[in-house]
C-alpha positions as CSV (number, residue, x, y, z in Angstrom):
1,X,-3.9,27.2,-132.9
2,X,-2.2,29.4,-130.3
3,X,-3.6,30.3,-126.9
4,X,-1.0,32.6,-126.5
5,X,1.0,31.0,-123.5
6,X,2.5,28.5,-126.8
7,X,0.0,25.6,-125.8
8,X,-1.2,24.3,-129.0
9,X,-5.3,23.5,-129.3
10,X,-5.2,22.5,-133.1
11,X,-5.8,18.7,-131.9
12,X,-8.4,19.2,-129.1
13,X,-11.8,18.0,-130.4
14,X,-13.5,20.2,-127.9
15,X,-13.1,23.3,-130.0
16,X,-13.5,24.2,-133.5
17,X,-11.0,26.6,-135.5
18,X,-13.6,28.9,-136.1
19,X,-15.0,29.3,-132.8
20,X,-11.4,29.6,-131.7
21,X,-10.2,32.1,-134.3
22,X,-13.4,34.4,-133.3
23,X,-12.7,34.5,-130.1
24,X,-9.4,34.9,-130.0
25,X,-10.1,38.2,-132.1
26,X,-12.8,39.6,-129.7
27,X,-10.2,38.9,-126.9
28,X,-7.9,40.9,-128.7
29,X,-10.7,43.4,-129.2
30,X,-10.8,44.1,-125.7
31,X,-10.0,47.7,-124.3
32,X,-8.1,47.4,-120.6
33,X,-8.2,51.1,-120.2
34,X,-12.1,52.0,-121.2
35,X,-14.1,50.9,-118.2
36,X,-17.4,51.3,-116.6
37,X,-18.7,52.2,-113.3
38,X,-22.3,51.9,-111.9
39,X,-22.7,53.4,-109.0
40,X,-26.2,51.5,-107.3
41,X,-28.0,51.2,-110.5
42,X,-30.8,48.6,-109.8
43,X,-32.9,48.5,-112.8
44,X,-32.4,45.2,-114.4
45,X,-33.6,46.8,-117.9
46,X,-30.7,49.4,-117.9
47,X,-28.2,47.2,-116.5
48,X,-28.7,44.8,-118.9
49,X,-28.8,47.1,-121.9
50,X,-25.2,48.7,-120.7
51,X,-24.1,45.1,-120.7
52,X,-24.3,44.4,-124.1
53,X,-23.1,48.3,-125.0
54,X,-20.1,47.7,-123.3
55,X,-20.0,43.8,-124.9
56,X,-20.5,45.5,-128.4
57,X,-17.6,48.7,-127.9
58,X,-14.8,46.2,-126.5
59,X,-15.2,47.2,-122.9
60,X,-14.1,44.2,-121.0
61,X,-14.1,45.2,-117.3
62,X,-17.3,46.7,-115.6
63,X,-17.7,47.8,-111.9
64,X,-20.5,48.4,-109.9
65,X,-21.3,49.4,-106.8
66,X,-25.3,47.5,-105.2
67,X,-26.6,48.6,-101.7
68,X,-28.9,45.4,-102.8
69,X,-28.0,41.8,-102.6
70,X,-27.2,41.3,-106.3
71,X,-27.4,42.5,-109.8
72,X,-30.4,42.2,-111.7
73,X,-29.7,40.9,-115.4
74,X,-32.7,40.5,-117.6
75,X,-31.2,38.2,-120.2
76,X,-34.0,38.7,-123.1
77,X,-32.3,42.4,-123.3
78,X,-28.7,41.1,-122.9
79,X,-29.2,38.5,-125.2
80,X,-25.8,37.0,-122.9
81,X,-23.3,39.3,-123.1
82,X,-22.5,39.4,-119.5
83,X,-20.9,36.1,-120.5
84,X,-18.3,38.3,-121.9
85,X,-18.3,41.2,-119.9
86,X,-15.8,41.2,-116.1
87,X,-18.1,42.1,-113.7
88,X,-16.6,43.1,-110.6
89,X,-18.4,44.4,-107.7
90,X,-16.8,46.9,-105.2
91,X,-18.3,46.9,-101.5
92,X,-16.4,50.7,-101.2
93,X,-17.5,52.9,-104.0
94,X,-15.1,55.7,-102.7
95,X,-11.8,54.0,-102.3
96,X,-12.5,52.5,-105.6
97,X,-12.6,55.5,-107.4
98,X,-9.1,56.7,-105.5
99,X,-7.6,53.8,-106.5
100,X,-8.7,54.5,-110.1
101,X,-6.9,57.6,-110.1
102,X,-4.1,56.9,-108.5
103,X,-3.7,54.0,-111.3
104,X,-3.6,57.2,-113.7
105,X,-7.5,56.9,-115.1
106,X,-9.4,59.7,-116.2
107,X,-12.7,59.4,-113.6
108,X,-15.9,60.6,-115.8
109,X,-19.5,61.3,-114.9
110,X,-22.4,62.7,-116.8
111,X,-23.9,65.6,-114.8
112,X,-26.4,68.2,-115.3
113,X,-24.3,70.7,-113.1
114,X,-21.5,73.1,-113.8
115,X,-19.1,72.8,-114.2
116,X,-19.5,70.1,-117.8
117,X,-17.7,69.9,-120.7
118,X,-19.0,68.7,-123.6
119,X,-18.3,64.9,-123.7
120,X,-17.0,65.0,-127.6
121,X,-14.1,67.0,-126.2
122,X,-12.9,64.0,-123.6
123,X,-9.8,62.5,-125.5
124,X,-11.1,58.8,-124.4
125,X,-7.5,57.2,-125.7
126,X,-6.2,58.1,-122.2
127,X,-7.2,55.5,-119.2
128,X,-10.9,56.4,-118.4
129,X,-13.6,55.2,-116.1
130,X,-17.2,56.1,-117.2
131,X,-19.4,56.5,-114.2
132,X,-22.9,56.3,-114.6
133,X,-25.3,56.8,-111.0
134,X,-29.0,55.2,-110.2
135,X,-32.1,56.3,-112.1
136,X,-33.7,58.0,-108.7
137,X,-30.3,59.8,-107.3
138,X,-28.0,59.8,-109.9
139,X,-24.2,59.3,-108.7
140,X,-23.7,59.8,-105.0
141,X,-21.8,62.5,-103.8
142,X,-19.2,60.6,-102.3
143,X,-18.1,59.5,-105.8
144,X,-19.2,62.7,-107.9
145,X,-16.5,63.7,-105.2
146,X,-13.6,62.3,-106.7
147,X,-14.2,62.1,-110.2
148,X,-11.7,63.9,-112.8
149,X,-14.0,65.7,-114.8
150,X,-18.1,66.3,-115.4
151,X,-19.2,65.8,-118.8
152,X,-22.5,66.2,-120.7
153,X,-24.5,65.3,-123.2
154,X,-26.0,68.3,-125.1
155,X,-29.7,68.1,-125.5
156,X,-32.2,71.0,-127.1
157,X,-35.6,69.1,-126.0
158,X,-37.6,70.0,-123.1
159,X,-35.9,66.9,-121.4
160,X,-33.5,67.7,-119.2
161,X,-31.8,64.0,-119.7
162,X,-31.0,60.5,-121.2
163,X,-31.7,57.4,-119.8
164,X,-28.7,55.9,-118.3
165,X,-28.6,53.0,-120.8
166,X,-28.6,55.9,-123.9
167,X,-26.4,57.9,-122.4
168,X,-24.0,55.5,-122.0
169,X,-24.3,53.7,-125.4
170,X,-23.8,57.8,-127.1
171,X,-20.4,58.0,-124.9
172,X,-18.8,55.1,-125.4
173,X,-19.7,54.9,-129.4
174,X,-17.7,58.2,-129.1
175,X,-14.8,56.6,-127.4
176,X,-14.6,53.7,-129.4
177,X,-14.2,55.9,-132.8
178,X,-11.6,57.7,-130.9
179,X,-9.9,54.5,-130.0
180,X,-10.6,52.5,-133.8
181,X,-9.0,55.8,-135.4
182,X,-5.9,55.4,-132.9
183,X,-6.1,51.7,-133.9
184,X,-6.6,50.6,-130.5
185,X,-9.0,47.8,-131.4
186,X,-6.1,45.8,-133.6
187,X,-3.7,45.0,-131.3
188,X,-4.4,43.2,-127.4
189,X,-4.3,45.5,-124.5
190,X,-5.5,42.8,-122.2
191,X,-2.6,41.1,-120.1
192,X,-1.2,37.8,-121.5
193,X,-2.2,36.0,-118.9
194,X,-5.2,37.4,-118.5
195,X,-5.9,37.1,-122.3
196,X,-4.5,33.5,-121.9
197,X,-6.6,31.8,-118.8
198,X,-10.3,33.3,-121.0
199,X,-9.4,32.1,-124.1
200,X,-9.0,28.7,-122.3
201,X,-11.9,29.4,-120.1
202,X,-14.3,30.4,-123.6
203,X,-12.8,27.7,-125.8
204,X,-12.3,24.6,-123.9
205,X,-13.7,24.3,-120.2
206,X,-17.0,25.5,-120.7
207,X,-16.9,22.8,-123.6
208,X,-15.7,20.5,-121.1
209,X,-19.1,21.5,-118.9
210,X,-21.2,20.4,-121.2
């Protein structure tokens, strides 16, 4: 077995070839360029149901921006997937989404005002951030500032909108059959050193915790 740095783990006891072999495919699963943003979502329900979207569609990097002291995960909804899942926390929502787009992503946020495009017509191949605000407020201004483009869901119900958790599950199930057709999900996108240090980190030191 290969970790991908040419270190051999065939004779470590620690790990089975199964266990390896599965999660050296999710790793490779993984999209870099498909990420998530939430932007002071507190409800530990919603956050915990986006976790384990994003676990299931390949996304491997999720932001968030708390005015609170930490980020509620109810795990009986997760069912663990922010094991999986890079959580990073920015402390400056605004520079975070300039420093987005000056890496080249697409910037995205659902919005009920004009003016939207429908968000089947996004081409989610290219870099994109999915931004997603709080259940009371939605996205502050100071982001919906500097985001690329406003997308929407179409609805023909008296409700005006999804729940966050919903909405995000029907967006990034669209990108990931963009990204499956482009065959996206078959080959790493992850940095080898990156891919390297969690497929250590998964297979072998958090046997060695035990």
């Amino acid at each position: 077995m290969e970790t991908g740095t040419g270190k051999n783990l065939s004779d470590n006891p620690l790990v089975t070839r199964a266990r390896y072999d599965r999660i050296f495919r999710f790793l490779t699963t993984r999209q870099e360029t498909l990420r998530l943003f939430l932007d002071d979502v507190k409800n530990a329900h919603n956050i915990s149901a986006v976790i384990r979207t994003c676990d299931a569609t390949g996304v491997f990097y999720l932001h968030y921006y708390l005015s609170e002291s930490h980020l509620a995960v109810n795990r009986g909804i997760s069912l663990g997937s922010e094991r999986w899942i890079q959580m990073k926390r920015e402390r400056d929502r605004a520079d975070f989404l300039e420093r987005m787009r000056g890496r080249g992503y697409q910037c995205l946020a659902t919005s009920l005002d004009s003016p939207t495009i429908d968000y089947r017509e996004v081409d989610y191949t290219l870099p994109t951030l999915l931004v997603f605000g709080n259940e009371k407020d939605g996205i502050s201004e100071e982001v919906m500032a500097r985001v690329s483009q406003r997308i929407k869901i179409p609805m023909v119900g008296m409700a005006r909108s999804l729940n966050i958790s919903v909405a995000c599950a029907v967006i990034l199930y669209e990108a990931l059959r963009q990204r499956d057709e482009k065959g996206m999900y078959e080959s790493r996108s992850i940095p080898p050193e990156v891919f390297a240090a969690h497929l250590r980190k998964w297979t072998i030191e958090e046997r060695l915790k035990r």
